[in-house]
N, C-alpha and C positions, 0 to 999 in steps of 0.2 A: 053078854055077847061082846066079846074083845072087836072095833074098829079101828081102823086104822083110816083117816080121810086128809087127801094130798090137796093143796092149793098155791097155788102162785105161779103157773106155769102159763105159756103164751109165747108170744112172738115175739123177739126183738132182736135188733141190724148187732151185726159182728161188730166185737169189740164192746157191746152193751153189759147190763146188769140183768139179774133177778133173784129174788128170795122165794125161796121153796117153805115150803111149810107141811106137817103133819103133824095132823092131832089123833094122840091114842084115847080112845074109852075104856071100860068094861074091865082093863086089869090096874095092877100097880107100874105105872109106867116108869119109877124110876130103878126097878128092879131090869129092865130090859136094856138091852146092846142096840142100841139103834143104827140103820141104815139106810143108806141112801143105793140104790143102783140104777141104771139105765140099760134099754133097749132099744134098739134097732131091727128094723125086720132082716131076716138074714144072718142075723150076727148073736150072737151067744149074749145070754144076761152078763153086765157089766158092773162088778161094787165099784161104784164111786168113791165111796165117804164111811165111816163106821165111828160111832162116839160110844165108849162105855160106859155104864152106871157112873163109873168114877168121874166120866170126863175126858178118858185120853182120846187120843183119836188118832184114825189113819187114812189116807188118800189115795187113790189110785195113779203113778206116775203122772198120765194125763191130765190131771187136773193139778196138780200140789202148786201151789202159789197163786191159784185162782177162784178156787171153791174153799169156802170156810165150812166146817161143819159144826152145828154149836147144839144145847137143850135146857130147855127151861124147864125143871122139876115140876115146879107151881103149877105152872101151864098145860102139863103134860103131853107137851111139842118138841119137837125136833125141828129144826132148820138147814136149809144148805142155799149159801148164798155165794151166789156165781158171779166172778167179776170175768172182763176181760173176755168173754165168750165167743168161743169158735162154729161154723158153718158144722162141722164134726161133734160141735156139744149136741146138736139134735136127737133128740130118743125121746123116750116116754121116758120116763123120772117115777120110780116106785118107790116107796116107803117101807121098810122091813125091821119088827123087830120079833129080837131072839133074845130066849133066857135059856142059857143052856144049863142051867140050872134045875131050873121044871122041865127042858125037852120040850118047849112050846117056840112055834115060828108064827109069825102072823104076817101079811100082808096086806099093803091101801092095793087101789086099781090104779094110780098110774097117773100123770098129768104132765101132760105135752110142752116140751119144748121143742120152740123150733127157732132157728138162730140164719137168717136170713136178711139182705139187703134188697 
């Protein structure tokens, strides 16, 4: 059973830090396209961040210069570590990865930020 389980999410004042964390089980993680998106109620799901097998990676305009997104093969973790954080970074923060290779998408549930003084 493939998991996908999000941590590092929480509260902190504008202009702070946080690292995101996912860990995949149950498949070969470094075959998968890892991602990062956010949600808002109201508003359409949002890709963040995308890192591929290889490594490259892409951002979503509002973010580019302040989220990193990285992965640890070994680990079989993904990361996105947010500098510089706006009152508008607030969403839930999900985890997704895709192998469009097999046609398999997977999903964590989500871990909250909330970006607040």
């Amino acid at each position: 059973q493939v998991q996908l389980v999000e941590s590092g999410g929480g509260l902190v004042e504008p202009g702070g830090s946080l690292r995101l964390s996912c860990a995949m089980s149950g498949t070969i993680f470094s075959t998968y396209a890892m991602n990062w998106y956010r949600q808002t109620p109201g508003k359409q799901r949002e890709l963040v961040a995308s890192i591929s097998p290889s490594g490259n990676t892409n951002y979503a305009d509002s973010v580019k210069g302040r989220f990193t997104i990285s992965r640890d093969n070994a680990k079989n973790t993904v990361y996105l570590k947010m500098n510089s954080l706006k009152p508008e970074d607030t969403a839930v923060y999900l985890c997704n990865a895709t192998s469009s290779y097999l046609g398999t998408q997977f999903w964590g549930q989500g871990t909250q930020v909330t970006v607040s003084s």
